[in-house]
Backbone as numpy.savetxt, mean C-alpha at the origin, in Angstrom:
# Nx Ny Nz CAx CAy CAz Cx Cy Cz
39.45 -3.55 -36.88 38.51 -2.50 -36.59 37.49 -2.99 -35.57
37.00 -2.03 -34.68 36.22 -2.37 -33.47 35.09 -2.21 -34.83
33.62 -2.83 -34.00 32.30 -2.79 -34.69 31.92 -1.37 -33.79
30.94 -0.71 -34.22 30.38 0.09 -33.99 29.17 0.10 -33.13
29.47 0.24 -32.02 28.14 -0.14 -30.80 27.18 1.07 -30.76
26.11 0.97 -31.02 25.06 1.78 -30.62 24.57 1.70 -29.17
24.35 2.98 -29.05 23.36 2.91 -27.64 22.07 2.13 -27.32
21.48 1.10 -26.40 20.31 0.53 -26.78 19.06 1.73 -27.03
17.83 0.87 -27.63 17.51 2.16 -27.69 16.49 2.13 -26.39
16.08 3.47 -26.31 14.87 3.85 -24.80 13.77 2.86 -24.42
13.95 2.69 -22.99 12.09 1.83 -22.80 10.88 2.64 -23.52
10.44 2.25 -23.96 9.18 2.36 -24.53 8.33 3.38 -23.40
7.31 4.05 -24.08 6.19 5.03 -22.74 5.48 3.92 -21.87
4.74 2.74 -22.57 4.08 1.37 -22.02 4.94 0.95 -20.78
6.22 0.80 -20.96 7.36 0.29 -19.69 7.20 1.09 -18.46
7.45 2.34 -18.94 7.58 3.47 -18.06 6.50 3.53 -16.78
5.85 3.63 -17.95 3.78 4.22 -16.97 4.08 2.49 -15.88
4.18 1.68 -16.66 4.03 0.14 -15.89 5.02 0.32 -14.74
5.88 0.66 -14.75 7.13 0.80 -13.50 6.23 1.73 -12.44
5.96 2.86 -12.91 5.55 3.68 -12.06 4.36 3.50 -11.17
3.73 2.79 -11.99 2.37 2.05 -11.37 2.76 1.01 -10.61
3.40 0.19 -10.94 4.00 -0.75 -10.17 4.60 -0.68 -8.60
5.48 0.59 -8.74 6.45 1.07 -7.56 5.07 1.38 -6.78
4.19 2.46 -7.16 3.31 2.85 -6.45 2.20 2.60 -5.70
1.91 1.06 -6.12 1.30 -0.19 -5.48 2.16 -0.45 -4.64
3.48 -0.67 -5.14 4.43 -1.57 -3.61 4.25 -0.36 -2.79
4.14 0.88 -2.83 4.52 1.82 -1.68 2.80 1.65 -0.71
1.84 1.68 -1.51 0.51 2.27 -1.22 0.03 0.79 -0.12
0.60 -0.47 -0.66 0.96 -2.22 -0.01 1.22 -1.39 1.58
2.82 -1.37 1.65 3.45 -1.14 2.26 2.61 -0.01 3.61
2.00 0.84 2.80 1.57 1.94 3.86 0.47 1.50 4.41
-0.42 0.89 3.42 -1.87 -0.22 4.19 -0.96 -1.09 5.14
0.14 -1.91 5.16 0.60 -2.90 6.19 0.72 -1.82 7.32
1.39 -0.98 7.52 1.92 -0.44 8.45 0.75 0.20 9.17
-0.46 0.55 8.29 -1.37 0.84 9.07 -2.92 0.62 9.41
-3.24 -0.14 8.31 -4.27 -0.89 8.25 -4.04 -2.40 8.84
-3.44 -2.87 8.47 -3.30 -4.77 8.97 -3.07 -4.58 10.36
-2.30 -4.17 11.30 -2.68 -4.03 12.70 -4.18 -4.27 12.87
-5.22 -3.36 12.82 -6.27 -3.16 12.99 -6.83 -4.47 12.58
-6.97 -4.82 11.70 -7.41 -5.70 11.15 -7.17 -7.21 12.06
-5.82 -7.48 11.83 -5.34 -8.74 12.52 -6.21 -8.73 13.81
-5.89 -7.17 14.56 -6.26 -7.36 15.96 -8.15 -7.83 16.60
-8.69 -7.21 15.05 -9.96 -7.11 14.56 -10.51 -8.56 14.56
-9.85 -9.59 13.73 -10.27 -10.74 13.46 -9.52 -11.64 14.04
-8.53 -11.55 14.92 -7.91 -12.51 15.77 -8.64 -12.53 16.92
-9.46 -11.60 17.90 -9.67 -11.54 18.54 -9.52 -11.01 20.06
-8.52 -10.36 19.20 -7.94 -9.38 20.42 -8.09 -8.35 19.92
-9.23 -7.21 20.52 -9.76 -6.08 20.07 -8.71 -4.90 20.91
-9.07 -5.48 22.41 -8.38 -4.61 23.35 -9.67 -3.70 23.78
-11.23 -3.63 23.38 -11.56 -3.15 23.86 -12.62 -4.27 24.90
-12.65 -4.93 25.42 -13.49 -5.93 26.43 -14.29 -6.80 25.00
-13.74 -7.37 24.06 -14.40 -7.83 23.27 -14.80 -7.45 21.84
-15.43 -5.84 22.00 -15.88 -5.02 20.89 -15.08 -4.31 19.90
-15.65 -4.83 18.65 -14.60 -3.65 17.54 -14.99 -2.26 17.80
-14.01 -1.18 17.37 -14.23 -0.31 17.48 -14.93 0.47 16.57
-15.87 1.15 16.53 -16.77 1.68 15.28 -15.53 2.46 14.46
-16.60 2.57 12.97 -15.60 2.79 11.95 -15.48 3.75 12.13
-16.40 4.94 12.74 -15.85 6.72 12.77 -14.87 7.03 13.72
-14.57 5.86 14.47 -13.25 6.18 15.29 -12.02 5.77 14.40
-12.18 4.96 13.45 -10.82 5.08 12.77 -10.76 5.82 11.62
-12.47 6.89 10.90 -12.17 7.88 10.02 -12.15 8.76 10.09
-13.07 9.44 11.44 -12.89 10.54 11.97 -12.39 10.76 13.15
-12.09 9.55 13.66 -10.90 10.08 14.85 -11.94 10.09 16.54
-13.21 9.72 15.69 -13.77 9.77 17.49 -15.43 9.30 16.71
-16.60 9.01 17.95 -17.37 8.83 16.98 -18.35 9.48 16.33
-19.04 9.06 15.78 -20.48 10.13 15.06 -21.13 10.69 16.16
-21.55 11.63 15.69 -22.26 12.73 16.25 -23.76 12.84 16.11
């Protein structure tokens, strides 16, 4: 006679929420690299690109500067 295999049983809700949180850091990582660390590197390496000067922060939150 074969033994009788059960299905394992389900991850737990604790696993779940943790995966999801997890994935969603690697994605949120990922989208700061692609668009924040440019800036940055170029920021503190020293190559601004503008004759020296960083660029004020309302040009990179609002797109141009204060008013």
């Amino acid at each position: 006679m074969r033994p009788d295999h059960k299905a394992p049983p389900p991850l737990p809700r604790w696993v779940k929420i943790l995966v999801i949180v997890a994935i969603a850091l690697i994605v949120l990582a990922l989208i700061l690299r692609v668009t924040l660390m440019p800036y940055l590197e170029s920021l503190f390496g020293g190559h601004t690109g503008l004759d020296g000067q960083a660029p004020f922060v309302g040009l990179l939150i609002h797109g141009g500067p204060f008013v």
